[in-house]
KEZA-319860 format. One record per residue (C-alpha): residue in one letter; residue number from 1; y, x, z. Coordinates in steps of 0.001 Angstrom, whole numbers, m for minus. Each point is the difference from the previous one (the first is absolute). Layout:
N
+----+-----+---------+---------+---------+
| aa |   i |       v |       u |       w |
+----+-----+---------+---------+---------+
|  a | NUM |       Y |       X |       Z |
...
+----+-----+---------+---------+---------+
This chain:
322
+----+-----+---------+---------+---------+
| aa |   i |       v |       u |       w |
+----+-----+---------+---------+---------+
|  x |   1 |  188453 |  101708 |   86935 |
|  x |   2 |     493 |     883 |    3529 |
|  x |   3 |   m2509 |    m870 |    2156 |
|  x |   4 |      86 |   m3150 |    2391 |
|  x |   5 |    2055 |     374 |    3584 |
|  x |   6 |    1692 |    2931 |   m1252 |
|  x |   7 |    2464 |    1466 |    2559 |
|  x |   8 |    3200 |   m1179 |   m1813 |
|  x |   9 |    2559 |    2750 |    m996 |
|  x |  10 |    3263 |     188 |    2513 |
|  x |  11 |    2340 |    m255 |   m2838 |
|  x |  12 |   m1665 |   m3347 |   m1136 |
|  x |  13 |     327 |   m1314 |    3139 |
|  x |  14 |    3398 |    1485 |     800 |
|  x |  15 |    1285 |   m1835 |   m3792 |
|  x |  16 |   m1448 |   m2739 |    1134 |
|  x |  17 |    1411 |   m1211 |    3302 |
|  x |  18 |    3143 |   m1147 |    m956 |
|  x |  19 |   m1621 |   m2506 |   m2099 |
|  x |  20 |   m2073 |   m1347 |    3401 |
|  x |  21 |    2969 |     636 |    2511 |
|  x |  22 |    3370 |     137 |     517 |
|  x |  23 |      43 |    3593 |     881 |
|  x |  24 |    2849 |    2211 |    m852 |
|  x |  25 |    m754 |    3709 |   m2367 |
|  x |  26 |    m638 |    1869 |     m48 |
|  x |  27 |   m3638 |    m724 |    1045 |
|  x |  28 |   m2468 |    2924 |     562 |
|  x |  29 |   m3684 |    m955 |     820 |
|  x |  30 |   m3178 |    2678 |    1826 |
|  x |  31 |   m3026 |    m861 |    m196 |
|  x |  32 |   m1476 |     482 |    3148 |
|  x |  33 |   m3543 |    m672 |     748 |
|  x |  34 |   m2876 |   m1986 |   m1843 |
|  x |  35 |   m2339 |   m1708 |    2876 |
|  x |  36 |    m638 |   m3575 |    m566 |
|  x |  37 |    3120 |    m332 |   m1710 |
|  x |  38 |    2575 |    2106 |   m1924 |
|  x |  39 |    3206 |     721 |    2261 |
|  x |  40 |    3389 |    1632 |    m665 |
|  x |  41 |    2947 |     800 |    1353 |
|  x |  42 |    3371 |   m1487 |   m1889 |
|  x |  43 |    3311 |    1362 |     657 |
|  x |  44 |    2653 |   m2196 |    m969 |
|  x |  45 |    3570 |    1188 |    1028 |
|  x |  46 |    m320 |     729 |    3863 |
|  x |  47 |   m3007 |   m2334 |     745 |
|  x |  48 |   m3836 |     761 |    m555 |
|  x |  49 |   m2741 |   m2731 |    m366 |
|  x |  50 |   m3634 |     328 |    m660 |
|  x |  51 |   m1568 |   m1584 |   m3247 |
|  x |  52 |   m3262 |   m1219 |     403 |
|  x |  53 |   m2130 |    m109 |   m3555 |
|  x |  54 |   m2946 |   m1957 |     127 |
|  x |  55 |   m3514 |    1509 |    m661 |
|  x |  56 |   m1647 |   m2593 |   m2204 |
|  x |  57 |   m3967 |   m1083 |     505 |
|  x |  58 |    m154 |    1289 |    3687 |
|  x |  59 |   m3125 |   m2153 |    1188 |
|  x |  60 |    1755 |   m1645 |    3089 |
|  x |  61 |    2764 |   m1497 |   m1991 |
|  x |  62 |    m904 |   m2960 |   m2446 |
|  x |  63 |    2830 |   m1003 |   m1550 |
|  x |  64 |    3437 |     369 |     644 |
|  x |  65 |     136 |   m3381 |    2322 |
|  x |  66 |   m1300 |    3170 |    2543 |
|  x |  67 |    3366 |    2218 |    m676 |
|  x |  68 |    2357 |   m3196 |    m101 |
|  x |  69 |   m1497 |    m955 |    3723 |
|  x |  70 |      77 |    3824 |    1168 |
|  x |  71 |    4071 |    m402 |    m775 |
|  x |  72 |     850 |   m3121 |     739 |
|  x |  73 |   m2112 |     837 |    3646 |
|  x |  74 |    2395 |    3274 |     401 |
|  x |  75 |    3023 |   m2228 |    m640 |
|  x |  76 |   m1322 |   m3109 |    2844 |
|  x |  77 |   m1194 |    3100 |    2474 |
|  x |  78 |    4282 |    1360 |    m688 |
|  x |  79 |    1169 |   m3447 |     697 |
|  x |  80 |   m1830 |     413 |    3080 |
|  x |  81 |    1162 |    3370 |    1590 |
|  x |  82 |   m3185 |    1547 |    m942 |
|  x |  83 |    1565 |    3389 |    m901 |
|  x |  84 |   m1870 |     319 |   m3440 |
|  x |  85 |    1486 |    1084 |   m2920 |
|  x |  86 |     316 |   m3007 |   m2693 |
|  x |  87 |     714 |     m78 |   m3929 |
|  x |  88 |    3380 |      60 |   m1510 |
|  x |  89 |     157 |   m2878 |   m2187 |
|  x |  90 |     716 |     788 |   m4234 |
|  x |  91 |    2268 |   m1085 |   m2129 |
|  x |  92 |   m1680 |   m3107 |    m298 |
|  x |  93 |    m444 |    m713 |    4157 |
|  x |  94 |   m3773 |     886 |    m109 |
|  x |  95 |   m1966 |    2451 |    1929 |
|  x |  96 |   m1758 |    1535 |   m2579 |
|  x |  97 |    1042 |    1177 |   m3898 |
|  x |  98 |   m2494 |     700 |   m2932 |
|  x |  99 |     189 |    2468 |   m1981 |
|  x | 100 |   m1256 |     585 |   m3264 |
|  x | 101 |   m1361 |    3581 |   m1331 |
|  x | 102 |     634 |     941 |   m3435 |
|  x | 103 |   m4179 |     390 |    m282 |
|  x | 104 |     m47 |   m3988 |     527 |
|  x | 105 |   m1161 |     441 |    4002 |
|  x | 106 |    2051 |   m2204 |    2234 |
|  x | 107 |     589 |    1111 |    3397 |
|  x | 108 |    1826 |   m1482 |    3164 |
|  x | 109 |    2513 |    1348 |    2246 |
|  x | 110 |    2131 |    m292 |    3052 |
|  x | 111 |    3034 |    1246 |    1626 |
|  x | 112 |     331 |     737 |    3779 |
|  x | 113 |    2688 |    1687 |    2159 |
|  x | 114 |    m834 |    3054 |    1153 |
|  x | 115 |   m1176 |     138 |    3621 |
|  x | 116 |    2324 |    1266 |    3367 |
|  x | 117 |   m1168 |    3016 |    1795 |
|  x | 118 |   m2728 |    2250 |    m866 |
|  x | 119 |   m3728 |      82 |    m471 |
|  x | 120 |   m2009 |    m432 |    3079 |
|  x | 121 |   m3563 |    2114 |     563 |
|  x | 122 |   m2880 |    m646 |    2379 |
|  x | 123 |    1110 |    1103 |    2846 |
|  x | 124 |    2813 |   m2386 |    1607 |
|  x | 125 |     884 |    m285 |    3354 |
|  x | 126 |   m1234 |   m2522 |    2141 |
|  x | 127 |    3648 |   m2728 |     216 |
|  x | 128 |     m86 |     764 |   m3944 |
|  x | 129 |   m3355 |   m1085 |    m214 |
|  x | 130 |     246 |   m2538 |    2520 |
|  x | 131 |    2774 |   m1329 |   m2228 |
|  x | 132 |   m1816 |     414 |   m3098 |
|  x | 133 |   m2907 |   m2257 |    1934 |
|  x | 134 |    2537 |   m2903 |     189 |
|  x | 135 |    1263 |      48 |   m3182 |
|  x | 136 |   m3431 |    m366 |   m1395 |
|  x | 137 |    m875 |   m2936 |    2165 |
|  x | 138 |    3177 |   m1770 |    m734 |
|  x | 139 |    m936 |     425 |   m3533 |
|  x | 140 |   m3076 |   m1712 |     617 |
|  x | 141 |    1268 |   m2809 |    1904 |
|  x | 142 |    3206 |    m465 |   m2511 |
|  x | 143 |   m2761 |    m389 |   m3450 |
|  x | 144 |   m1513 |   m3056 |    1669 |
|  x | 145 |    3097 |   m1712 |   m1055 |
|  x | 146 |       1 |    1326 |   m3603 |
|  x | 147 |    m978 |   m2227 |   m2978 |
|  x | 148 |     437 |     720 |   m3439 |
|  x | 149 |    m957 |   m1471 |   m3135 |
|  x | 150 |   m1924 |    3179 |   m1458 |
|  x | 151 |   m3334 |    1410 |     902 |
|  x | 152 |    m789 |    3227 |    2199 |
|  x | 153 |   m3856 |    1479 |     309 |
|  x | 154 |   m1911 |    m501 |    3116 |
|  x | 155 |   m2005 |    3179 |    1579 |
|  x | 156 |   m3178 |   m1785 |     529 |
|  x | 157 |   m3507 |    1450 |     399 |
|  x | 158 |    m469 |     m46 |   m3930 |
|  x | 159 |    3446 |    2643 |    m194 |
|  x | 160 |    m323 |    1228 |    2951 |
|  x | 161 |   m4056 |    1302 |     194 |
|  x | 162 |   m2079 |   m1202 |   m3226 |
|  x | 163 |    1962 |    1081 |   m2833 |
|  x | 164 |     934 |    3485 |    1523 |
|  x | 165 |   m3546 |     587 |    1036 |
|  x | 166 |   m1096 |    m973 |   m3476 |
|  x | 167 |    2818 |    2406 |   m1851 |
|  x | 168 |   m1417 |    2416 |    1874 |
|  x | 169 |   m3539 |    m306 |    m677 |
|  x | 170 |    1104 |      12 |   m3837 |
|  x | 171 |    1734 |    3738 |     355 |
|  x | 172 |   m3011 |     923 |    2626 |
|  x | 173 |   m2424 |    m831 |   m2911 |
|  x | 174 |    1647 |    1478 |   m2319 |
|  x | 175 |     166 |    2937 |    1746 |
|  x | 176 |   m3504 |     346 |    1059 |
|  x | 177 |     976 |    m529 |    3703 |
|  x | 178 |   m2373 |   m3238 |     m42 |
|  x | 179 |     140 |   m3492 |    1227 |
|  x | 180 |    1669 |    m850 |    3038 |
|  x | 181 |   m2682 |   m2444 |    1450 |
|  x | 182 |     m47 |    2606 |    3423 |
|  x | 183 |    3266 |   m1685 |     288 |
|  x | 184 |   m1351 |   m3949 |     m78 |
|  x | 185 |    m516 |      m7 |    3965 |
|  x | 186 |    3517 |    1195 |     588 |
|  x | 187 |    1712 |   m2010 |   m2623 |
|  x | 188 |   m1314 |   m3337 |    1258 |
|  x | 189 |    1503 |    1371 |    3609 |
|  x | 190 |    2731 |     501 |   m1754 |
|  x | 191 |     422 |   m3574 |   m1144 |
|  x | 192 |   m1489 |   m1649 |    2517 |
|  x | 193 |    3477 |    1190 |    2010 |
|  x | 194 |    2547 |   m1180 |   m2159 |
|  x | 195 |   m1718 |   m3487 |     212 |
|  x | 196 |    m328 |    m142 |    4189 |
|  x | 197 |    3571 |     432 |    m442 |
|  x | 198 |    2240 |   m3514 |     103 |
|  x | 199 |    1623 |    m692 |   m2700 |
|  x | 200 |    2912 |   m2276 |    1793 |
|  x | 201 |    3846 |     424 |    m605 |
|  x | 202 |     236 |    2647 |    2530 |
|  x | 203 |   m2930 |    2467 |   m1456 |
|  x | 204 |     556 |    m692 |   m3187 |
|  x | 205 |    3341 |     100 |   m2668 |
|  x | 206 |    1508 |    1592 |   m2242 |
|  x | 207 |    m362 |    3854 |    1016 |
|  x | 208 |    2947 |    3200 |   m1131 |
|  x | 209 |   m3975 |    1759 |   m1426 |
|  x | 210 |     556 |    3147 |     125 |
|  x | 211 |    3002 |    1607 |    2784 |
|  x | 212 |    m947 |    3714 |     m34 |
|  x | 213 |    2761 |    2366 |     877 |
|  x | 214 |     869 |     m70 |   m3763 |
|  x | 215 |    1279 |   m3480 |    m425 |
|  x | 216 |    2728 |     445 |    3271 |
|  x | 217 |    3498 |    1837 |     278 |
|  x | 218 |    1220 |     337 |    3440 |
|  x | 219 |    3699 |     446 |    1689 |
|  x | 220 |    1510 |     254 |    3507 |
|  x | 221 |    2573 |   m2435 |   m1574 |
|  x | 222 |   m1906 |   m2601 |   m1965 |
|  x | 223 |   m3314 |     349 |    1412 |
|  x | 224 |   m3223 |    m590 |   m2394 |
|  x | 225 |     m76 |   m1215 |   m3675 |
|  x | 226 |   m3007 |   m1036 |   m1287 |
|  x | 227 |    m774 |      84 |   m3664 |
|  x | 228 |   m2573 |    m129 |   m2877 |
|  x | 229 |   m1955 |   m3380 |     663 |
|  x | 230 |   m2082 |      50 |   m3600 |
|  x | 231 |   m3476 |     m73 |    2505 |
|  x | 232 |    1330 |   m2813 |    1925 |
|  x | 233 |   m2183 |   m2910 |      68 |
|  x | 234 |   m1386 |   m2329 |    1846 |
|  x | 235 |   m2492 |    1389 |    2586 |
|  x | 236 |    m752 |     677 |    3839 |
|  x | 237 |    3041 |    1014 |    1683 |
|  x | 238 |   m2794 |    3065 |    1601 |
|  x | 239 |     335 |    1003 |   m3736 |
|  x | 240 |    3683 |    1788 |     988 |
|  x | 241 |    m927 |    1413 |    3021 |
|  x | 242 |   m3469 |    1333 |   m1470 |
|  x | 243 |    2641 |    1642 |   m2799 |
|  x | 244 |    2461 |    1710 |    2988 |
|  x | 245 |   m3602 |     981 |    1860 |
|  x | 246 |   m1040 |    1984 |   m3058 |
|  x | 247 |    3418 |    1475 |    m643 |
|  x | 248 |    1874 |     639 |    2902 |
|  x | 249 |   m1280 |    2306 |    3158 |
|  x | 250 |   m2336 |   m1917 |    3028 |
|  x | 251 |    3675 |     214 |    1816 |
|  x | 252 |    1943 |   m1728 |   m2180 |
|  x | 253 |   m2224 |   m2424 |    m947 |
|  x | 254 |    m565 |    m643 |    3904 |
|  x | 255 |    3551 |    m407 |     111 |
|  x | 256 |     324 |   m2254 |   m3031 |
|  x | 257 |   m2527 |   m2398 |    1523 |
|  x | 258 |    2231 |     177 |    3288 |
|  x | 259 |    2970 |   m1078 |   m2065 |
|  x | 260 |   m2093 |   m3017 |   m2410 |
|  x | 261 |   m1712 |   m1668 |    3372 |
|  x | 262 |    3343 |     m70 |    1753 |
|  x | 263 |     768 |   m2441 |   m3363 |
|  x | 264 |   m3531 |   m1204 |    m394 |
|  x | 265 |   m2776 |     351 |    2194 |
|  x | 266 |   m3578 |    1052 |   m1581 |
|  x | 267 |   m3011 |   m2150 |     381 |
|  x | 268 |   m3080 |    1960 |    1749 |
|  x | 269 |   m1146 |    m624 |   m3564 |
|  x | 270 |    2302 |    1253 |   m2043 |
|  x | 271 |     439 |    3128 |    2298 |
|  x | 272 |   m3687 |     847 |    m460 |
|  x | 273 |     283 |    m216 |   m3617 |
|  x | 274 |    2498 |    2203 |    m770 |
|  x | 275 |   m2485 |    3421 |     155 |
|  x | 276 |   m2398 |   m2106 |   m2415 |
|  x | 277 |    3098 |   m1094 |   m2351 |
|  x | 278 |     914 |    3927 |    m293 |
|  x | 279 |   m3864 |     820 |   m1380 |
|  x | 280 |    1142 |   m3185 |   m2143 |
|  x | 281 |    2680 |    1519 |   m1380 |
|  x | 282 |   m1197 |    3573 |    m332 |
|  x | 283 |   m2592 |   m1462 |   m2360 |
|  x | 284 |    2735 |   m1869 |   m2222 |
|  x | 285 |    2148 |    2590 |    m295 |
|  x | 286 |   m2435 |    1492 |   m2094 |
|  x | 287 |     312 |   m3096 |   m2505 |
|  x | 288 |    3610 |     m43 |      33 |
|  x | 289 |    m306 |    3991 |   m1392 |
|  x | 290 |   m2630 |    m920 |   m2792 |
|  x | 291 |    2100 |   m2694 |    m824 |
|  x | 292 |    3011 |    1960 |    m454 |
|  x | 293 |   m2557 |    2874 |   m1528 |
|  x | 294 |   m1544 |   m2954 |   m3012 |
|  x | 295 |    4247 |    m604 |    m266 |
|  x | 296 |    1467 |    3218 |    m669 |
|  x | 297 |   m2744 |    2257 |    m722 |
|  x | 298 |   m1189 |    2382 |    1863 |
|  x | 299 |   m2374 |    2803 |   m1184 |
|  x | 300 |   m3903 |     534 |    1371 |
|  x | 301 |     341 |    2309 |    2488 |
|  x | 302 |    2643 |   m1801 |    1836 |
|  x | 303 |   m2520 |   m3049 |    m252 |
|  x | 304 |   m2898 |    1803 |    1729 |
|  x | 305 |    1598 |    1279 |    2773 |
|  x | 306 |    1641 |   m3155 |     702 |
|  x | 307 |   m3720 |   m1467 |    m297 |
|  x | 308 |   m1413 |    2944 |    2315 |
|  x | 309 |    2685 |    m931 |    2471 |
|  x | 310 |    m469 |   m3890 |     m46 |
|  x | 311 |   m3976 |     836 |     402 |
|  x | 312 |     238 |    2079 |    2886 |
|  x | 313 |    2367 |   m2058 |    1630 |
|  x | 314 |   m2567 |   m2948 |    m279 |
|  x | 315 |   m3149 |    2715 |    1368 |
|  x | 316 |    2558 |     453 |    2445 |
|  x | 317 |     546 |   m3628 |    1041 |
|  x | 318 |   m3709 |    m827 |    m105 |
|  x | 319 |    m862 |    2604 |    2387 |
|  x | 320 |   m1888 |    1879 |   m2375 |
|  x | 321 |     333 |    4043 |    m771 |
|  x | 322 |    1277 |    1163 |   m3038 |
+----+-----+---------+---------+---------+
C-alpha cells in the first residue's frame, strides 16, 4: 500500500482531468514542487494551469471548511480587482474536486490558471514595491467585507508562540539540546506584544499569510499576481508585512511600507510590532517544517539540524551565546 500523501503520478492526474474539467486532450501534467501542497503544471491544448493537490493532516488546516473559505476568499478578493489568482470551477461548479486513490486515501484538489508574467525575487525596485505595498493594503481593507459560511484558523498566541515553542522543545529533547526554559523571559515578551496590539477592524482581518517572493509573478503589462493563500487566516495585518520584512531586502520592504501607508496608515503600535512579529514568525516557521517533517517523513538527520537551527535561533533571540 502506498504510503499516505503520496506525490500522485502525472499520468493519474493527467487521465484524470477530463473527468473534473472541461479541458480539451490531450492533457499532459508535471509535477512541480511539494511544499505545503503538491503543485503541477497542466498543459491542455495552448493553455497551462496549475493543479493544486492538497496535503492532508497539515496542523493549521482542520477540516476542509478551511480550503472551501481559502477559495471562495480568492474568488470575493477577484470580484474585487484584487489581482489574485482564483479557482476554475469543475464540472460540477465547485472549487475543489476529490479524488480517490486506488490505496483507499482520498485527496482534494484544485485547478487555477496559470499566472501572467514571471517570477519575482527579492530585490524589486522601489515603484514595484511601492505598488506591491498597495496591493497588499487594499487586500486588507477589501477582506473586511468578506463573509462566508465556512471556517478559517486564527493566528493567535496559542499558533502563533506556544505550540511552536513546545514542538520545539519536543525535537530539542529528543535531541539532547535540553529544555528551552532560557527562552521563558523572551517568550512572554514575545506575547506580551501581540496582545498591546488592537485588535479593531483596521489591525486585524483576514491576512494573504505568507507573500514571499515565491507566491508573486510580475509584468510591465499586468502588474502583480498574487497567489497561494493556503496560510491565510485571520490575524494582525503586521503579520504580512513581518512576512515581506523577513523575505524581501531592508529596501524593498521600506518601499513596500511606502506603498501600504499611502492605502493604510500604521498605528505607532502596529509599526513597533512588526520587528517583534518577525522573531514571531522565525520561531513558527520551525513548526510549520516539523509539521510537514511528522507528514511526509523525513529522515533523522534532516530532523536534527532543523532542531540545531530552531535552537540557536532561540539562543540567538534571547541574547544568549551559543
Amino acid at each position: 500500500m502506498e504510503a499516505s500523501n503520496s506525490i500522485i503520478e502525472e499520468t493519474t492526474l493527467a487521465a484524470l482531468l477530463t473527468h473534473f474539467y472541461n479541458l480539451p486532450e490531450p492533457i499532459r501534467c508535471t509535477f512541480i514542487r511539494r511544499s505545503f501542497n503538491d503543485h503541477y503544471i497542466v498543459v491542455s491544448g495552448s493553455k497551462q494551469f496549475i493543479l493544486r493537490v492538497y496535503i492532508n493532516n497539515k496542523s493549521y488546516i482542520s477540516s476542509l471548511n478551511d480550503i472551501h473559505f481559502e477559495l471562495e476568499f480568492l474568488e470575493y478578493l477577484n470580484s474585487k480587482k484584487i489581482p489574485v489568482i482564483s479557482p476554475i470551477k469543475n464540472n460540477n461548479n465547485q472549487n475543489l474536486s476529490l479524488l480517490k486513490l486506488n490505496n483507499n486515501e482520498t485527496r482534494y484538489l484544485a485547478l487555477f490558471p496559470y499566472a501572467k508574467g514571471s517570477p519575482i525575487n527579492e530585490n524589486l525596485d522601489i515603484n514595484q514595491s511601492i505598488k506591491l505595498g498597495g496591493i497588499i493594503a487594499k487586500l486588507h481593507l477589501c477582506t473586511n467585507n468578506f463573509t462566508s459560511q465556512y471556517s478559517r484558523y486564527s493566528l493567535d498566541v496559542r499558533r502563533l508562540v506556544e505550540e511552536p515553542l513546545h514542538t520545539i522543545e519536543k525535537y530539542t529533547r529528543q535531541f539532547d539540546f535540553g529544555k528551552l526554559s532560557f527562552f521563558s523571559v523572551h517568550s512572554k515578551t514575545l506575547i506580551d506584544s501581540i496582545n498591546d496590539i488592537p485588535m479593531d477592524v483596521d489591525s486585524y482581518g483576514i491576512v494573504h499569510g505568507d507573500p514571499n517572493p515565491s507566491n508573486f509573478f510580475f509584468s510591465n503589462k499586468d502588474g502583480f499576481s498574487l497567489f497561494d493563500f493556503d496560510h491565510s487566516a485571520f490575524g494582525y495585518r503586521i503579520h504580512d508585512l513581518a512576512v515581506i520584512r523577513l523575505s524581501f531586502t531592508k529596501k524593498v520592504y521600506n518601499s513596500v511600507l511606502k506603498g501600504y501607508e499611502q492605502i493604510r496608515p500604521l498605528t505607532i503600535v502596529e509599526k513597533d510590532s512588526i520587528k517583534v512579529y518577525s522573531d514571531i514568525l522565525l520561531i513558527k516557521k520551525y513548526s510549520d517544517i516539523y509539521n510537514m517533517f511528522e507528514i511526509t517523513g523525513a529522515d533523522e538527520e534532516q530532523k536534527q539540524l532543523v532542531t540545531q537551527n530552531a535552537f540557536n535561533t532561540l539562543k540567538e533571540m534571547a541574547g544568549q551565546s551559543y
